[in-house]
PAMARVO-701551 format. One record per residue (C-alpha): residue number from 1; residue in three letters; x, y, z. Coordinates in Angstrom, 3 decimals, m for minus. Layout:
<vexkols>
<vexkol k="NUM" r="ALA" x="X" y="Y" z="Z"/>
...
</vexkols>
This chain:
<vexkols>
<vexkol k="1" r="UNK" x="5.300" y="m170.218" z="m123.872"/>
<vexkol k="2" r="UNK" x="2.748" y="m168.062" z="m122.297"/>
<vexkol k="3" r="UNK" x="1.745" y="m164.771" z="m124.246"/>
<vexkol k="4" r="UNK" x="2.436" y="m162.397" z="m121.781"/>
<vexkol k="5" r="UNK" x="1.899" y="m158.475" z="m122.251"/>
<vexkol k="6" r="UNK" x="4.587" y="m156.302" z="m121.513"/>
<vexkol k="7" r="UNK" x="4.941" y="m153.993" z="m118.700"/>
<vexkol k="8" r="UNK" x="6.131" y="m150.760" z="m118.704"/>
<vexkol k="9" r="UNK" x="6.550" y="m148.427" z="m115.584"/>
<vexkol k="10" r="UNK" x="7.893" y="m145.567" z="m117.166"/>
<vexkol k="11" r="UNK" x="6.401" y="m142.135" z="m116.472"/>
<vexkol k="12" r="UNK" x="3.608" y="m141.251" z="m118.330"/>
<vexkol k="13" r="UNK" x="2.809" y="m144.714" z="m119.997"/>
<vexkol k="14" r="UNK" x="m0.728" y="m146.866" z="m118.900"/>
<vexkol k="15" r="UNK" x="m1.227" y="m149.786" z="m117.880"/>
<vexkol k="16" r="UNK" x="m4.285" y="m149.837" z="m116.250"/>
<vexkol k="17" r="UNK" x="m6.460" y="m152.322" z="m118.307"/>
<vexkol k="18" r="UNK" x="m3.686" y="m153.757" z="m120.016"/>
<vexkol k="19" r="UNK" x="m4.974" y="m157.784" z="m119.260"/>
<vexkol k="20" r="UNK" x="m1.570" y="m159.604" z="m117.962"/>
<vexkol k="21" r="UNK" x="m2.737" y="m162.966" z="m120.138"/>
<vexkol k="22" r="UNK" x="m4.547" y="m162.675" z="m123.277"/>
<vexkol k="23" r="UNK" x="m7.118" y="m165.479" z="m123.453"/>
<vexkol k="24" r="UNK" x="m4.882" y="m167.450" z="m121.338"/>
<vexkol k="25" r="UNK" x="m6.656" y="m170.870" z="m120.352"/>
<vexkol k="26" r="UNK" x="m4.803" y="m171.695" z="m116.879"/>
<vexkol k="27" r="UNK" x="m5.211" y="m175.504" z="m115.872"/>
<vexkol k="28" r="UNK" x="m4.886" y="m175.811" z="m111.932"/>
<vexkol k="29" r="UNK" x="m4.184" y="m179.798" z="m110.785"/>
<vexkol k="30" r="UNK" x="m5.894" y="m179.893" z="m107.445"/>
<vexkol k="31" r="UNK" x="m8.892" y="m178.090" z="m105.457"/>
<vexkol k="32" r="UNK" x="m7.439" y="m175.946" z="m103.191"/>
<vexkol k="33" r="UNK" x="m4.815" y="m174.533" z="m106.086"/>
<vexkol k="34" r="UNK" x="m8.329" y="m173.431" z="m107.413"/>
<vexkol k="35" r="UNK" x="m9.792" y="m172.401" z="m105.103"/>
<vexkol k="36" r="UNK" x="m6.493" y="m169.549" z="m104.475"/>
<vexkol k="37" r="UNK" x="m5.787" y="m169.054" z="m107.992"/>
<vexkol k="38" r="UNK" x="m9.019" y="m169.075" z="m109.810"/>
<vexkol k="39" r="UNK" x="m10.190" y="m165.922" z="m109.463"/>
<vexkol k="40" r="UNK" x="m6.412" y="m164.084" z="m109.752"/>
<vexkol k="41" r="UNK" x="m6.902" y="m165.756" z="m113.093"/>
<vexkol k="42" r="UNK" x="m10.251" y="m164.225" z="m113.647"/>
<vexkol k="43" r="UNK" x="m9.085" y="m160.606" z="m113.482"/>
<vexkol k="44" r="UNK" x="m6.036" y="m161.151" z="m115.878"/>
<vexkol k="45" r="UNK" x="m8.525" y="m162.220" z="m118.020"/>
<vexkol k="46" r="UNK" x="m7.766" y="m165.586" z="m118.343"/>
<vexkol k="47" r="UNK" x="m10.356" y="m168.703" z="m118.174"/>
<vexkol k="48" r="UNK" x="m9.413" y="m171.336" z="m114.695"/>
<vexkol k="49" r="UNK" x="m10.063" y="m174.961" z="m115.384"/>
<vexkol k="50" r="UNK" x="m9.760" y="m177.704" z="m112.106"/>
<vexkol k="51" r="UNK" x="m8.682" y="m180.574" z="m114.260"/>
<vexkol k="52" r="UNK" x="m8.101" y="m183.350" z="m111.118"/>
<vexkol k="53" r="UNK" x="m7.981" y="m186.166" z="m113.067"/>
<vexkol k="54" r="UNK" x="m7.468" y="m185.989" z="m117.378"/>
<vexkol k="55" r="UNK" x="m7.888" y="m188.206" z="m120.565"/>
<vexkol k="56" r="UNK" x="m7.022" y="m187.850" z="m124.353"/>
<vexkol k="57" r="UNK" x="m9.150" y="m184.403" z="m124.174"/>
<vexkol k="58" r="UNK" x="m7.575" y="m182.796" z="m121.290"/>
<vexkol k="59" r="UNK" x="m3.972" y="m184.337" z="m122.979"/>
<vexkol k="60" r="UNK" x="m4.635" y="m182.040" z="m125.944"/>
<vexkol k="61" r="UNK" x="m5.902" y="m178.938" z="m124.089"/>
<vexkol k="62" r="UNK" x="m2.468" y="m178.897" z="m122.198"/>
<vexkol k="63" r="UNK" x="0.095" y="m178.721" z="m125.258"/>
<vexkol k="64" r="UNK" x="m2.160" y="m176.038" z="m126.279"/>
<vexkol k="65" r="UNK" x="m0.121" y="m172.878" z="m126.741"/>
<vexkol k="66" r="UNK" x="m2.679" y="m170.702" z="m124.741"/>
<vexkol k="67" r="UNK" x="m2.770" y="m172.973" z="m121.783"/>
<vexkol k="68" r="UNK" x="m0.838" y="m173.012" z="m118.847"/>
<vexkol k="69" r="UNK" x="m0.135" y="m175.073" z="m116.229"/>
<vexkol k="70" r="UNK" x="m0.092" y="m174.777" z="m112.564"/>
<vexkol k="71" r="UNK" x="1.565" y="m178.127" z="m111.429"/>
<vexkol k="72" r="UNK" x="2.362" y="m178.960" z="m108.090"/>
<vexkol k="73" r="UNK" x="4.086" y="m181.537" z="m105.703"/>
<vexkol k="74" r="UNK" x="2.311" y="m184.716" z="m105.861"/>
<vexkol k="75" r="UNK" x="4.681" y="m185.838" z="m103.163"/>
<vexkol k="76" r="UNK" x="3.328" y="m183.018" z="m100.842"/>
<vexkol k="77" r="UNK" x="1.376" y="m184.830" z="m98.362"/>
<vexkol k="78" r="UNK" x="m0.711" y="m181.822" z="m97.274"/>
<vexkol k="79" r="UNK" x="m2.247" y="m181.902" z="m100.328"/>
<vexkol k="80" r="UNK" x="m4.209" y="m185.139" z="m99.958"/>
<vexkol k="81" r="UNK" x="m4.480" y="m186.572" z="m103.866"/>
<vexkol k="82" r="UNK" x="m5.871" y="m189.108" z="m104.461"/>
<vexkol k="83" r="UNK" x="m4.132" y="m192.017" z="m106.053"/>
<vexkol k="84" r="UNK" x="m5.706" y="m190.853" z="m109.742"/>
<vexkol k="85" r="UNK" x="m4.861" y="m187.453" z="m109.204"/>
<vexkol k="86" r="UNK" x="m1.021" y="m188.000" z="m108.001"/>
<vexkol k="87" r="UNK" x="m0.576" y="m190.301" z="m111.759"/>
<vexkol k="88" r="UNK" x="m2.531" y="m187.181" z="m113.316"/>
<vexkol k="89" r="UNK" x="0.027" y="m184.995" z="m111.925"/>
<vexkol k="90" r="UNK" x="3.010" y="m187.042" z="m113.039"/>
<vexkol k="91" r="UNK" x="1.765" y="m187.557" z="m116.440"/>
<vexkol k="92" r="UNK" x="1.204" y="m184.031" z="m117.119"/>
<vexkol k="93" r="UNK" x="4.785" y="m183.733" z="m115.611"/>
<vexkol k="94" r="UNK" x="5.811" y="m186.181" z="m118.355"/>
<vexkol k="95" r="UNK" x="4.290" y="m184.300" z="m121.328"/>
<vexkol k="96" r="UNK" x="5.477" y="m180.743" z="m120.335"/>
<vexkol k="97" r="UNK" x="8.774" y="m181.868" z="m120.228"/>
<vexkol k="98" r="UNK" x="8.731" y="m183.599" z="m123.685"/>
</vexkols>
């Protein structure tokens, strides 16, 4: 679960500031997901991390509970993965779902 901070729109209360993710560590799966989301990430105060292909290292960072985890289609051929990055993809898949 990502720690989120709550919202409130009710008059006379701030929110300007307020970071949406606190230390947040957001793992994008392919370049051009970066490349849109990285700096959105940025300014909510959170740290972007293009993780293409992974190991035992990048296995740990994910079941962090300050990471999340922008996954995407690896059947999506406008996305042009490579063969690595498409069993990346469904292994990270795998261990989010676990």
């Amino acid at each position: 679960m990502c720690p989120l901070v709550r919202v409130s729109f009710k008059r006379g209360t701030s929110v300007i500031g307020n970071p949406i993710h606190l230390q947040l560590t957001c793992m994008l799966l392919f370049d051009s997901q970066f490349n849109k989301l990285s700096i959105a990430v940025e300014l909510a105060g959170g740290t972007p991390m293009l993780i293409e292909e992974g190991g035992e290292e990048e296995e740990e960072l994910i079941l962090q509970k300050t990471t999340c985890v922008m996954t995407c289609d690896p059947a999506d051929p406008s996305q042009r993965l490579t063969d690595n990055a498409v069993e990346w993809i469904n292994r990270v898949q795998e261990m989010l779902q676990t």
